[in-house]
C-alpha positions in Angstrom: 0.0 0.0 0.0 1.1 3.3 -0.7 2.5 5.8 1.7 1.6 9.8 1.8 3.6 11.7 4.4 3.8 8.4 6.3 0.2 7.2 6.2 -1.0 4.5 4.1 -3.3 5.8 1.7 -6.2 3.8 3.3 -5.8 5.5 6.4 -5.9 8.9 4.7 -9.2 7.9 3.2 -10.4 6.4 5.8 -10.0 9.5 8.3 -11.2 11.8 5.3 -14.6 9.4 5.3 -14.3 10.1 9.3 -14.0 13.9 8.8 -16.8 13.9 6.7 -19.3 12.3 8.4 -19.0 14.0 11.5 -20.0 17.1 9.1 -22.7 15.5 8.2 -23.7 14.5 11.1 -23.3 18.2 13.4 -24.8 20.1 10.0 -27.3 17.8 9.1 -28.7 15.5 11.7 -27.8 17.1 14.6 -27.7 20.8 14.6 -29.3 20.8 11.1 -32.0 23.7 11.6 -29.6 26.1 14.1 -27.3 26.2 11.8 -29.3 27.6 9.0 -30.5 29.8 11.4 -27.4 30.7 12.5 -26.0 31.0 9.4 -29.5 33.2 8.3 -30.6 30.7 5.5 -34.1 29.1 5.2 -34.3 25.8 4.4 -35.8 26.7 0.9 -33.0 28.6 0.4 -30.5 25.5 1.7 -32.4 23.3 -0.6 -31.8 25.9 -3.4 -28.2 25.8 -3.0 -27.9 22.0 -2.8 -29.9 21.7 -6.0 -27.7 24.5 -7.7 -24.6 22.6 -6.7 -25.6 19.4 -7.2 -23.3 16.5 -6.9 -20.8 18.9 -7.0 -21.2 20.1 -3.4 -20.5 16.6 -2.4 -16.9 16.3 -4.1 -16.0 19.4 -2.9 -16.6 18.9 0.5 -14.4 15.3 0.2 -11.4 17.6 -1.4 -11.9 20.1 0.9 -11.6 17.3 3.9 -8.8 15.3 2.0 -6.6 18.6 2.0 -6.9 19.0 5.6 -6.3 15.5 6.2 -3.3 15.9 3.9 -2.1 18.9 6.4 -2.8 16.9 9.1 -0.7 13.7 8.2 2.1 16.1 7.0 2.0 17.2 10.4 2.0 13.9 12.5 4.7 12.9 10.2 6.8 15.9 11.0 6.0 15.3 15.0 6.6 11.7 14.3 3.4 11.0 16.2 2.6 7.3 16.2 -0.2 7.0 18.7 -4.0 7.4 18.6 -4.8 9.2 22.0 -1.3 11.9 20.3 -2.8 12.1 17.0 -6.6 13.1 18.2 -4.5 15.5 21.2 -2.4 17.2 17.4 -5.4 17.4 15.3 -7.4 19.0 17.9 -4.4 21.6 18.5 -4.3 22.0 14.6 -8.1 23.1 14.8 -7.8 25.6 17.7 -4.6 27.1 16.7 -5.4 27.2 13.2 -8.4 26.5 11.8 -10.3 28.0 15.1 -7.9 31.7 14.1 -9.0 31.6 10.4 -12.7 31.0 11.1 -12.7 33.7 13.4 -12.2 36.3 10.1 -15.8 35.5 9.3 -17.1 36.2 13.0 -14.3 39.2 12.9 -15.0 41.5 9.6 -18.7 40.4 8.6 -20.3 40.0 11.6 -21.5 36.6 11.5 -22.5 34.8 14.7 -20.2 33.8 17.3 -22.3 30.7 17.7 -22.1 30.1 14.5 -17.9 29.9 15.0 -18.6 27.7 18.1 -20.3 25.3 15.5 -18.0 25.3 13.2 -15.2 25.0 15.2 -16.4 22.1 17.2 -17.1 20.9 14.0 -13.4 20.8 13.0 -12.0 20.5 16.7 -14.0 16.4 16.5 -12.8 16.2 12.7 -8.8 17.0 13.0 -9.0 14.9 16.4 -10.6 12.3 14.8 -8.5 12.2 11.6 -5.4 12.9 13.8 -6.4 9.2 15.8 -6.8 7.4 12.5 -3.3 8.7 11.3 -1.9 8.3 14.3 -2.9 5.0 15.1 -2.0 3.5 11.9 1.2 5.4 12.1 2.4 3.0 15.4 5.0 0.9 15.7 
């Protein structure tokens, strides 16, 4: 099996399938309806913009994931972390000191809703910990 920045490439699918879901699961099953209303948009208007994107939306949310799963193996790999419980604690520092900071633009210059970040950011706080545990658990020795 391949390698990419020291992960097999079935680990960096399978923690970009992780990453995913849990998107799916706090913006659509979960918190579904406060997010659109968070983020000011009926459901009419969500349906709208599914609709216009079509499948589309779908394989850009995977390569948007797979980069930051990319970002996060380079990462471990660099840290040479080789552990599960160390790869969730690394992603979940990537999301607060990096991902959390570049959100917070949005929140910061137009004025959307500080819960809104707190969504998001939990969000990618579980996804980077998550991916981080895949990677770093396949990454032990």
């Amino acid at each position: 099996m391949p390698k990419i920045f020291g992960s097999s490439l079935l680990a960096i699918l399978l923690a970009t399938i992780l990453f995913y879901m849990v998107g799916f699961l706090v913006y659509g099953l979960l918190f579904g309806e406060q997010w659109m209303s968070l983020a000011g948009m009926t459901e009419a208007e969500a349906v709208a913009r599914n609709e216009a994107l079509g499948p589309m939306m779908f394989v850009w949310g995977l390569l948007i994931t797979l980069a930051q799963v990319l970002g996060i193996a380079i990462f471990l790999k660099k840290a040479n972390i080789n552990s599960a419980g160390k790869g969730f604690v690394k992603g979940a520092v990537l999301a607060t000191l990096f991902a959390l900071p570049v959100m917070a633009y949005t929140w910061l210059y137009q004025g959307s809703s500080a819960h809104l970040l707190a969504l998001d950011y939990a969000h990618l706080f579980i996804g980077y910990g998550l991916a981080g545990a895949v990677l770093g658990f396949v990454r032990r020795k």
